[in-house]
Jmol script that loads the backbone (N, CA, C; Angstrom):
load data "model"
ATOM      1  N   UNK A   1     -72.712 -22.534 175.764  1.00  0.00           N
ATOM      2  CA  UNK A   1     -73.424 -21.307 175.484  1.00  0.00           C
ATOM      3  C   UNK A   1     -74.470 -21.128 176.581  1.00  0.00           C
ATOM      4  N   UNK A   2     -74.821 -20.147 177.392  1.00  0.00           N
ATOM      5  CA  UNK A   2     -75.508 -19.795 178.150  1.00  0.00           C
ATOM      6  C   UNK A   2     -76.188 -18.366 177.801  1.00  0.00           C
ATOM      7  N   UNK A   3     -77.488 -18.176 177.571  1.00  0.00           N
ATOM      8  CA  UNK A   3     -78.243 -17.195 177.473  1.00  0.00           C
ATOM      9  C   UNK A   3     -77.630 -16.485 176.249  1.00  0.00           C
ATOM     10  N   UNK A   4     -77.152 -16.767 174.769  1.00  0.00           N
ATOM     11  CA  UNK A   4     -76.466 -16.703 173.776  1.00  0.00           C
ATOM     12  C   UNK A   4     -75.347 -16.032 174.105  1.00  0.00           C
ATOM     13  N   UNK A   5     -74.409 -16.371 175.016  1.00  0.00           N
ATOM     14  CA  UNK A   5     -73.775 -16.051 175.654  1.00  0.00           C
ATOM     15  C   UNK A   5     -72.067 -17.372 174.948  1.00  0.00           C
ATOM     16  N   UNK A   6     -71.387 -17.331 174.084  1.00  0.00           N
ATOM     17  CA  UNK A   6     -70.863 -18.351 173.811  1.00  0.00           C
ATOM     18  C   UNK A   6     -69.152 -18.362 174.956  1.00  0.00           C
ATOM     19  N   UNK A   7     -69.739 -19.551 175.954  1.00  0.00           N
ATOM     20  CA  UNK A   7     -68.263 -19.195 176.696  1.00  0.00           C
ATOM     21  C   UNK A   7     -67.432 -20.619 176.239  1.00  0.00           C
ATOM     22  N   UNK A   8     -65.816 -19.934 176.723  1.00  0.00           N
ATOM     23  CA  UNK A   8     -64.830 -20.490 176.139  1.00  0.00           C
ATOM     24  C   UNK A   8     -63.915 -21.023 177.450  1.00  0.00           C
ATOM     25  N   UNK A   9     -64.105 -22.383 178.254  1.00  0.00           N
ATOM     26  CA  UNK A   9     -62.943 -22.780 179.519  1.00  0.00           C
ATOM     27  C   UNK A   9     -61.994 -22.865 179.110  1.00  0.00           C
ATOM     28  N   UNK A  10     -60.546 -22.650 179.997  1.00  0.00           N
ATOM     29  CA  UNK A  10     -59.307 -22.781 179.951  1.00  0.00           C
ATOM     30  C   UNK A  10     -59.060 -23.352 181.532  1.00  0.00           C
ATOM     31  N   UNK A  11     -58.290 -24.747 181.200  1.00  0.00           N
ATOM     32  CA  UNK A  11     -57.666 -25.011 182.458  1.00  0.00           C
ATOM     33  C   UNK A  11     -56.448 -24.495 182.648  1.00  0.00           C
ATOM     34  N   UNK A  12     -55.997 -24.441 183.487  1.00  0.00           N
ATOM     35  CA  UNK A  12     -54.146 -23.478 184.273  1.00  0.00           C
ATOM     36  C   UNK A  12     -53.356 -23.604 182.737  1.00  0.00           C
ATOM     37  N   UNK A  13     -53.236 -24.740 182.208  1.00  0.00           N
ATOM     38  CA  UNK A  13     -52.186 -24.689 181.212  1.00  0.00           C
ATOM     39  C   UNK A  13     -52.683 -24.248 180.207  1.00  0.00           C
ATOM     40  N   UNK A  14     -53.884 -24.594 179.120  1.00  0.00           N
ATOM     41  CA  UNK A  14     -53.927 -23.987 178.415  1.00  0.00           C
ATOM     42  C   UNK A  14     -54.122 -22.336 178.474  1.00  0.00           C
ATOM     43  N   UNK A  15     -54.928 -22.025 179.741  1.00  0.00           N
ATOM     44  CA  UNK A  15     -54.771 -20.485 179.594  1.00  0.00           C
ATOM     45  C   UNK A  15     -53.377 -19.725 179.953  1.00  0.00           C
ATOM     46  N   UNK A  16     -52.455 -20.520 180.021  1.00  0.00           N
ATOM     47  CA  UNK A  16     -51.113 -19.602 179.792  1.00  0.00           C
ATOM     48  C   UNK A  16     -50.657 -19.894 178.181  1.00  0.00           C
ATOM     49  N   UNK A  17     -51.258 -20.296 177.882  1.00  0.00           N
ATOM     50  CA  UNK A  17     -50.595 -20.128 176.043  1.00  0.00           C
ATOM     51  C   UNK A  17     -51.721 -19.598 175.315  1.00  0.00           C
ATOM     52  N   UNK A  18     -51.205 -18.478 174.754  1.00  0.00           N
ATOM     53  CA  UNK A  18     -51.782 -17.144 173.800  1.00  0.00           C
ATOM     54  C   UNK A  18     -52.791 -17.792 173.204  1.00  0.00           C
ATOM     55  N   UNK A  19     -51.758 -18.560 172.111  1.00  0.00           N
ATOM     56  CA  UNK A  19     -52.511 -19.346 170.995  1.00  0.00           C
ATOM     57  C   UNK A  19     -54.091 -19.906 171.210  1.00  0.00           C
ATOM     58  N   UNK A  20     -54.025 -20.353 172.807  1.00  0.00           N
ATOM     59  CA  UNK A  20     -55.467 -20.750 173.122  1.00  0.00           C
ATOM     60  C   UNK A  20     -56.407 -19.436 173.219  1.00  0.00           C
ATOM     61  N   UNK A  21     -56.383 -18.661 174.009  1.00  0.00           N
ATOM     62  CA  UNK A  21     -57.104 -17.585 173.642  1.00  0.00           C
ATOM     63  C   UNK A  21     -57.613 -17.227 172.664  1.00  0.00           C
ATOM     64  N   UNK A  22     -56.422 -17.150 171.876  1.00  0.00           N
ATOM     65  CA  UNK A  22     -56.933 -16.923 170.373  1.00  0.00           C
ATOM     66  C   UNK A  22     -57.498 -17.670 169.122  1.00  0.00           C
ATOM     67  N   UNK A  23     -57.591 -18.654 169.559  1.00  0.00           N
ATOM     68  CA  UNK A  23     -58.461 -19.655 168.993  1.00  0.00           C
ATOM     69  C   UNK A  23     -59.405 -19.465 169.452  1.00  0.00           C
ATOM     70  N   UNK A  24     -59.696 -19.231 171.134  1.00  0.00           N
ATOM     71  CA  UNK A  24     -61.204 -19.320 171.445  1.00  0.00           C
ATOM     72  C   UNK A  24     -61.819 -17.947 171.019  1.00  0.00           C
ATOM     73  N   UNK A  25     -61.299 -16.930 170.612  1.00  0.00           N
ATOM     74  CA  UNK A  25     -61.658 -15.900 170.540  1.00  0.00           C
ATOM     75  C   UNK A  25     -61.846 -16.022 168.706  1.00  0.00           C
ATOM     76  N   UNK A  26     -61.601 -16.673 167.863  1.00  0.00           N
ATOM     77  CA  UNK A  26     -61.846 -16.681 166.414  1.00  0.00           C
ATOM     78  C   UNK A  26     -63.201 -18.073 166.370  1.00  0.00           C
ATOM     79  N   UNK A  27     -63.175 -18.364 167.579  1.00  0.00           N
ATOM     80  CA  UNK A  27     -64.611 -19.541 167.605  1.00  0.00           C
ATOM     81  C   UNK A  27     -65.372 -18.875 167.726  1.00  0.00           C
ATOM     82  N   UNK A  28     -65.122 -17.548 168.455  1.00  0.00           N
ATOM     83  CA  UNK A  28     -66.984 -16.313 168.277  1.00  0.00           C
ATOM     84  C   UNK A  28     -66.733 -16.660 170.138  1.00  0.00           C
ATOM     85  N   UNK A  29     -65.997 -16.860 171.040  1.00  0.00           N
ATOM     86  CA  UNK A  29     -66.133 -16.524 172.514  1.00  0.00           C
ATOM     87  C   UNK A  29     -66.277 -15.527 172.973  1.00  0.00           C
ATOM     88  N   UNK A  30     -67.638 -15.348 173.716  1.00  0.00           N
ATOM     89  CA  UNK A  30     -67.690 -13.890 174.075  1.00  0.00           C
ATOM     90  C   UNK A  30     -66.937 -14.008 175.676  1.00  0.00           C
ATOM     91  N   UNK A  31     -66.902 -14.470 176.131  1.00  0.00           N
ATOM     92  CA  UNK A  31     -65.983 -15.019 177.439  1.00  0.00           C
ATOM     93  C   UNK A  31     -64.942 -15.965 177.156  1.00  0.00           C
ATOM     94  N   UNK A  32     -64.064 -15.546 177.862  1.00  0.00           N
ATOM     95  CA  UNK A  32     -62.890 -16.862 177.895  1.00  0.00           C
ATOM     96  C   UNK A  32     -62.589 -17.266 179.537  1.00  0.00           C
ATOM     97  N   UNK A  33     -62.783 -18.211 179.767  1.00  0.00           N
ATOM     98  CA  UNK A  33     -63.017 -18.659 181.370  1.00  0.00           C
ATOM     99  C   UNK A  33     -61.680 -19.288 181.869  1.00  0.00           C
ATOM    100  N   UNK A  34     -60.910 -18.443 182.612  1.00  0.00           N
ATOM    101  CA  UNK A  34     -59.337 -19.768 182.728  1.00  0.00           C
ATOM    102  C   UNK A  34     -59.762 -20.048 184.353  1.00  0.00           C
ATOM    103  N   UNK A  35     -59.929 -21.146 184.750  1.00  0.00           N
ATOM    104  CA  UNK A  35     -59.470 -21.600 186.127  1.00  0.00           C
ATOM    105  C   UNK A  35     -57.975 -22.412 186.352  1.00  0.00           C
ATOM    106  N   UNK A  36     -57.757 -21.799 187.174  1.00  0.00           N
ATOM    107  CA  UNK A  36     -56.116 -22.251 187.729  1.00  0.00           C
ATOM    108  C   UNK A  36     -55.987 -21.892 189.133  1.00  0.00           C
ATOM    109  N   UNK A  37     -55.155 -23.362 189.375  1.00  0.00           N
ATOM    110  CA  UNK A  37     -54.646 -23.101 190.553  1.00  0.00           C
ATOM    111  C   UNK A  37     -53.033 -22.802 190.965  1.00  0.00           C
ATOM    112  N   UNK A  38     -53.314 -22.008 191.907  1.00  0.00           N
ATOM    113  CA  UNK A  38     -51.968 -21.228 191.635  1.00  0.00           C
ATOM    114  C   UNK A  38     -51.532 -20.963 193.451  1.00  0.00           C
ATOM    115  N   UNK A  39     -50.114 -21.048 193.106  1.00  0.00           N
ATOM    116  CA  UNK A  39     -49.566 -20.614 194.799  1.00  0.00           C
ATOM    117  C   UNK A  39     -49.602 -19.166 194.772  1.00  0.00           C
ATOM    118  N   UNK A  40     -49.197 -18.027 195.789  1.00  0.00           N
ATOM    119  CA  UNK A  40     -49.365 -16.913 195.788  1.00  0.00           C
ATOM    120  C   UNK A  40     -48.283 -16.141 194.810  1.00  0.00           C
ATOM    121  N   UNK A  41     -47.651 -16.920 194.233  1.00  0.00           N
ATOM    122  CA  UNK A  41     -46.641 -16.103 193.521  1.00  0.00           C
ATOM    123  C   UNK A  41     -47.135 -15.922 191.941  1.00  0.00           C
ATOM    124  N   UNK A  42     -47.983 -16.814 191.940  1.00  0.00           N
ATOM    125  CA  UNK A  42     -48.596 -17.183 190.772  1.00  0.00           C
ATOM    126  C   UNK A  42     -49.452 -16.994 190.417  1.00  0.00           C
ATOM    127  N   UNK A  43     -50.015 -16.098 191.465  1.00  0.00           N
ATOM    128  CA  UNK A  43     -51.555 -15.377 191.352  1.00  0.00           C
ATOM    129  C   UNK A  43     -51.033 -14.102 190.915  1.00  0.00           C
ATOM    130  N   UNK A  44     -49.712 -13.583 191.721  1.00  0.00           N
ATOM    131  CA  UNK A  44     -49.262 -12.120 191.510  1.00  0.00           C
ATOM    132  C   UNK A  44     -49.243 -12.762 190.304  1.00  0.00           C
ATOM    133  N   UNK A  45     -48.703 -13.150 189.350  1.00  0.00           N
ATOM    134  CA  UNK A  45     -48.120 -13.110 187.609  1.00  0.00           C
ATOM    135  C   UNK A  45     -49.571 -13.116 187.219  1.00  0.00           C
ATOM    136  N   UNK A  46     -50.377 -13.901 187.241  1.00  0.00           N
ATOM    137  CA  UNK A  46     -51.556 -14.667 186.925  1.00  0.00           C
ATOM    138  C   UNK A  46     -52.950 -12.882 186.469  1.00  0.00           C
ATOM    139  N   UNK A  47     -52.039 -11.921 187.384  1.00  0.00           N
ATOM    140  CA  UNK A  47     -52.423 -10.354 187.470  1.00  0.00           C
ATOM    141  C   UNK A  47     -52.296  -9.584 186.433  1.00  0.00           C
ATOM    142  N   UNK A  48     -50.760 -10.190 186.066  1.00  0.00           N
ATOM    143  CA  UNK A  48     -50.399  -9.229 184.668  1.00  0.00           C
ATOM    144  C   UNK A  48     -50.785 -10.093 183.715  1.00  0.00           C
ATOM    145  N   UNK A  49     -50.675 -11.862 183.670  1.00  0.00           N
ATOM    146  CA  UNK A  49     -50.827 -12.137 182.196  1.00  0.00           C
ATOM    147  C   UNK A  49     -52.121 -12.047 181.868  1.00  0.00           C
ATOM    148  N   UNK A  50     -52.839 -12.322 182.403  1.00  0.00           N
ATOM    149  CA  UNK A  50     -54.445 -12.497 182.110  1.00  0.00           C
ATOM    150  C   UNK A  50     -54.990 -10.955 181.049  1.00  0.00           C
ATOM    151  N   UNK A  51     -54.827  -9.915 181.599  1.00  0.00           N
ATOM    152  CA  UNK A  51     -55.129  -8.817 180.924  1.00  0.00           C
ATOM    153  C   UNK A  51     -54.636  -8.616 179.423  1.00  0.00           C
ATOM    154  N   UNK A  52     -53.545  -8.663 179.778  1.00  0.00           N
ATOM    155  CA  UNK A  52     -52.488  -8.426 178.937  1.00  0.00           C
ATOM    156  C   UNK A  52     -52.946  -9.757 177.502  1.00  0.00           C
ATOM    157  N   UNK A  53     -53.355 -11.131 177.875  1.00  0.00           N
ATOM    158  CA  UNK A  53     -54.027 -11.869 176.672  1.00  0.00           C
ATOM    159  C   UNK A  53     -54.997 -11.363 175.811  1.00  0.00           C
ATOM    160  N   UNK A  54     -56.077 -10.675 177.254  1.00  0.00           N
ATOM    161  CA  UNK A  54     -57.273  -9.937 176.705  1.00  0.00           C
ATOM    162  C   UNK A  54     -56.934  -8.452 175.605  1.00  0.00           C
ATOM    163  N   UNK A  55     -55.952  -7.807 176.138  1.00  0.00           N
ATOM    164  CA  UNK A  55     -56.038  -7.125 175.048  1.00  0.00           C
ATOM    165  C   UNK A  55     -55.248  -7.648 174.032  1.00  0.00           C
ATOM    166  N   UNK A  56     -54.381  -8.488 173.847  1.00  0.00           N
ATOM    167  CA  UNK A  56     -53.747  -9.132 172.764  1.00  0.00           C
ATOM    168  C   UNK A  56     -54.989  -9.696 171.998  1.00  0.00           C
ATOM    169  N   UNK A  57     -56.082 -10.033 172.568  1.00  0.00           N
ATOM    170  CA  UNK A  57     -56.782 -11.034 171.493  1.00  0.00           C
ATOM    171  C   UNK A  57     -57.551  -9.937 171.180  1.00  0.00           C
ATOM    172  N   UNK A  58     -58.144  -8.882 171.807  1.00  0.00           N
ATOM    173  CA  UNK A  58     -59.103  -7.897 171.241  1.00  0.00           C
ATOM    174  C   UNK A  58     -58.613  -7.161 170.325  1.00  0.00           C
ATOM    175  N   UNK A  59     -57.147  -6.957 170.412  1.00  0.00           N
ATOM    176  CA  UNK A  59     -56.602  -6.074 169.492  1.00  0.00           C
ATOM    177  C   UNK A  59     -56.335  -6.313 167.561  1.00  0.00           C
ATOM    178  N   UNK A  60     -56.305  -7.505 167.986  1.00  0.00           N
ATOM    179  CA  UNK A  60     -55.725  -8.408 166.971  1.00  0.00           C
ATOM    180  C   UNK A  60     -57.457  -8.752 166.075  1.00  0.00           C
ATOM    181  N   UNK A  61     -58.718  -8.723 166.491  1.00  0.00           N
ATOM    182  CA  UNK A  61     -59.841  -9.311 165.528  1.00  0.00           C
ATOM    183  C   UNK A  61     -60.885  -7.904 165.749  1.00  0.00           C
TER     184      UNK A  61
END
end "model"
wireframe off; spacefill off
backbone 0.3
color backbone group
């Protein structure tokens, strides 16, 4: 938690599975933080999935 700020890390693997998001997002995360490392092909994907979690988890609570 920083400045009541409650953040939520994801390393490369867990932030490609939903389920984590959405757990961190029913813990009260006002951020969800994924670092990953990725080759360039994997940054292009890394473009669409990332968003696409965010509104899955906003939509859903």
């Amino acid at each position: 938690m920083a400045n009541d700020t409650h953040i939520v890390n994801a390393i490369c693997y867990e932030s490609l599975q939903l389920a984590h998001a959405e757990n961190a997002f029913k813990l009260g995360a006002d951020v969800y933080l994924a670092s990953a490392a990725k080759p360039t092909k994997g940054v292009e994907e890394a473009y669409d999935h990332y968003p696409r979690v965010a509104k899955q988890c906003e939509c859903q609570y």
